[in-house]
N, C-alpha and C positions, 0 to 999 in steps of 0.2 A: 446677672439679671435678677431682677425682683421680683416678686408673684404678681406685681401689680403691673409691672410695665408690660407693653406689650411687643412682639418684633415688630421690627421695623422692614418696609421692601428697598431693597435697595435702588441707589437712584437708575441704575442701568442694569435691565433685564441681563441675562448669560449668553442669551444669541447676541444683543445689542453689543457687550462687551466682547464677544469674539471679534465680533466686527471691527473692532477698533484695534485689536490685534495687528501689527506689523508685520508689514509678508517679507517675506527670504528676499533680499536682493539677490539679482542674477549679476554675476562679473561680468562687465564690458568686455566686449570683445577687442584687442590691439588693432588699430588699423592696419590693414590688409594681411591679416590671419586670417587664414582661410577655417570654414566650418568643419569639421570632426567628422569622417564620417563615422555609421556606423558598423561595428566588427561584421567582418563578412563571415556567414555561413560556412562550412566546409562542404567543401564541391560531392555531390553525389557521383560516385563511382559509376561508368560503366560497365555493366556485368560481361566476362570474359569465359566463356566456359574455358573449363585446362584437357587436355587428352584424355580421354578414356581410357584407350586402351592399354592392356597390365601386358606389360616389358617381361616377357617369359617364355620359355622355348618349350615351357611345358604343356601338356592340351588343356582347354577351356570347355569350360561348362558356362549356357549361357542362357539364361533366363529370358526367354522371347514373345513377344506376342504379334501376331502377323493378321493383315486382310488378303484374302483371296477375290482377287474379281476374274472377270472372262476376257478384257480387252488393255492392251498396251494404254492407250487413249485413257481409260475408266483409271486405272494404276496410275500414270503421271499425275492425272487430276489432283487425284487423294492424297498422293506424296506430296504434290506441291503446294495444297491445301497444310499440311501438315507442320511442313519445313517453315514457312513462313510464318507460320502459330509460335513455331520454336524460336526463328531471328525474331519475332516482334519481343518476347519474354526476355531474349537474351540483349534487346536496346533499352530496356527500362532502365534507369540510374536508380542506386540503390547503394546504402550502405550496410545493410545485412547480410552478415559472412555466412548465412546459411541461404542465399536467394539458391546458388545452385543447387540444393536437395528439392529447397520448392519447388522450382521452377521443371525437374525433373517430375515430380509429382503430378504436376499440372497436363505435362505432357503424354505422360501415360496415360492418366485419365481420358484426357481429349482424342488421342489414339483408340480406347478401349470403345468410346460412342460413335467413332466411325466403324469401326471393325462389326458392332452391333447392329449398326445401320445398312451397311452396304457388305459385309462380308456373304459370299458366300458358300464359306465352312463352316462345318458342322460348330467350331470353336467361338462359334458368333457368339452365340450364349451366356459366352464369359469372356468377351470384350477381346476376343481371339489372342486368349492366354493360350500357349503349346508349354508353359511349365518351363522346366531345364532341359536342354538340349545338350547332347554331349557325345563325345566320337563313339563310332562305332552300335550306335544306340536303336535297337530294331524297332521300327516303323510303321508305322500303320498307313497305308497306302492312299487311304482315302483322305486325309489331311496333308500328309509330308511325304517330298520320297526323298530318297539316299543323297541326292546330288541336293536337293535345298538344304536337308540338314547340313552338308559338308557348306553349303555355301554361308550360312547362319553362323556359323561357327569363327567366319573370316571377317563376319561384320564387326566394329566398334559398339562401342555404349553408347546408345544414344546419337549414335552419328547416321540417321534414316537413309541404306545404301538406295541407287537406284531399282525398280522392282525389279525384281526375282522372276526369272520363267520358269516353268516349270510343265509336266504334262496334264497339271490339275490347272494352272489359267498361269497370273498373273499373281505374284506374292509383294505384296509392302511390309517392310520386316521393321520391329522395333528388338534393339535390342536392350533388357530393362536395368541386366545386371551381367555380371561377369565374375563367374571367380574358376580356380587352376582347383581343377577336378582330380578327382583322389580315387574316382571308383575303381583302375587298375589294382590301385595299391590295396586295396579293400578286400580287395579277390582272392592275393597273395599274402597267404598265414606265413606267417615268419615260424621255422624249426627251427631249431638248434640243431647247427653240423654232425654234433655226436650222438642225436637222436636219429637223424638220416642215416646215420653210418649202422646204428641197429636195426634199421628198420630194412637196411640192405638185404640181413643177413636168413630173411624169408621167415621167420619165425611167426606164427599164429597169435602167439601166448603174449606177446609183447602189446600195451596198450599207449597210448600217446597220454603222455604225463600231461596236469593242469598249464594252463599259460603262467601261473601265477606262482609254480612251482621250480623251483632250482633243481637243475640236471647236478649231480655230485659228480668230478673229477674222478 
């Protein structure tokens, strides 16, 4: 192009010439082919909770929180309030393979605001946490006696038994966690036989060697 001439517009704008663009043919359909559908979704799981309880012949320690009321009546209420909080959670469909910790979380929680609301034990405070439970475990009278703890003990994880009697009222028990408790074993220092065997022999002067130290043959 020369300094003299000038551009020129061309004869059809660029929207105009899109326009004039040729669209995709779509393929005829064959007669009586049927339309495509389209890919189905994968079905949302049922959530299944699996057993709680841990297959062991050894005693359990067991992470509990419980409401106290005064009436059998008051107790069924709340359990049954409760239960059906836990089958509504556990008919959602869902395919996240962690629903059952949530859903566990959920339930604590929602247990901890009734405990706070209608409990009443001194445990209300804290959503009527009693902490770990575990055999043989001395008591304080005014929240637990001997026979609930032993009955605490027999409950499942999260499986909400019927209330608990007891001489303080009416107990609704969660159980939060479950593990095979060690505090016997805790108790009992492991010696070595041929340090017992010196320690027989009534001597004063004799002191108990480190744990971390080898007894010499």
């Amino acid at each position: 192009m020369s300094d003299t001439e000038q551009p020129q517009e061309p004869e059809q704008t660029r929207y105009q010439r899109d326009l004039t663009a040729k669209e995709p043919k779509v393929p005829e359909k064959a007669e009586g082919e049927k339309p495509k559908k389209p890919p189905a979704k994968a079905p949302r799981k049922i959530f299944k909770p699996k057993k709680a309880k841990i297959q062991t012949s050894k005693p359990l320690e067991q992470r509990t929180r419980h409401i106290l009321v005064s009436s059998k009546e008051a107790a069924d209420l709340i359990r049954q309030t409760i239960v059906e909080f836990q089958k509504e959670l556990e008919s959602q469909p869902t395919n996240d393979p962690d629903k059952e910790f949530a859903d566990r979380d959920k339930i604590e929680k929602f247990f901890g605001k009734f405990a706070k609301k209608y409990s009443t034990c001194a445990s209300r405070a804290v959503g009527g946490d009693l902490e770990w439970i575990y055999p043989n475990m001395d008591v304080s009278e005014e929240i637990m006696t001997p026979e609930l703890r032993d009955e605490i003990l027999k409950c499942e994880k999260f499986a909400i038994p019927e209330p608990i009697r007891s001489k303080l009222g009416y107990h609704i028990v969660l159980v939060c966690e479950s593990r095979i408790s060690k505090r016997d074993a805790e108790k009992k220092e492991s010696v070595d036989p041929r340090y017992e065997a010196l320690m027989a022999k009534d001597n004063p002067n004799i002191q108990a060697p480190p744990k971390s130290m080898d007894i010499p043959s």
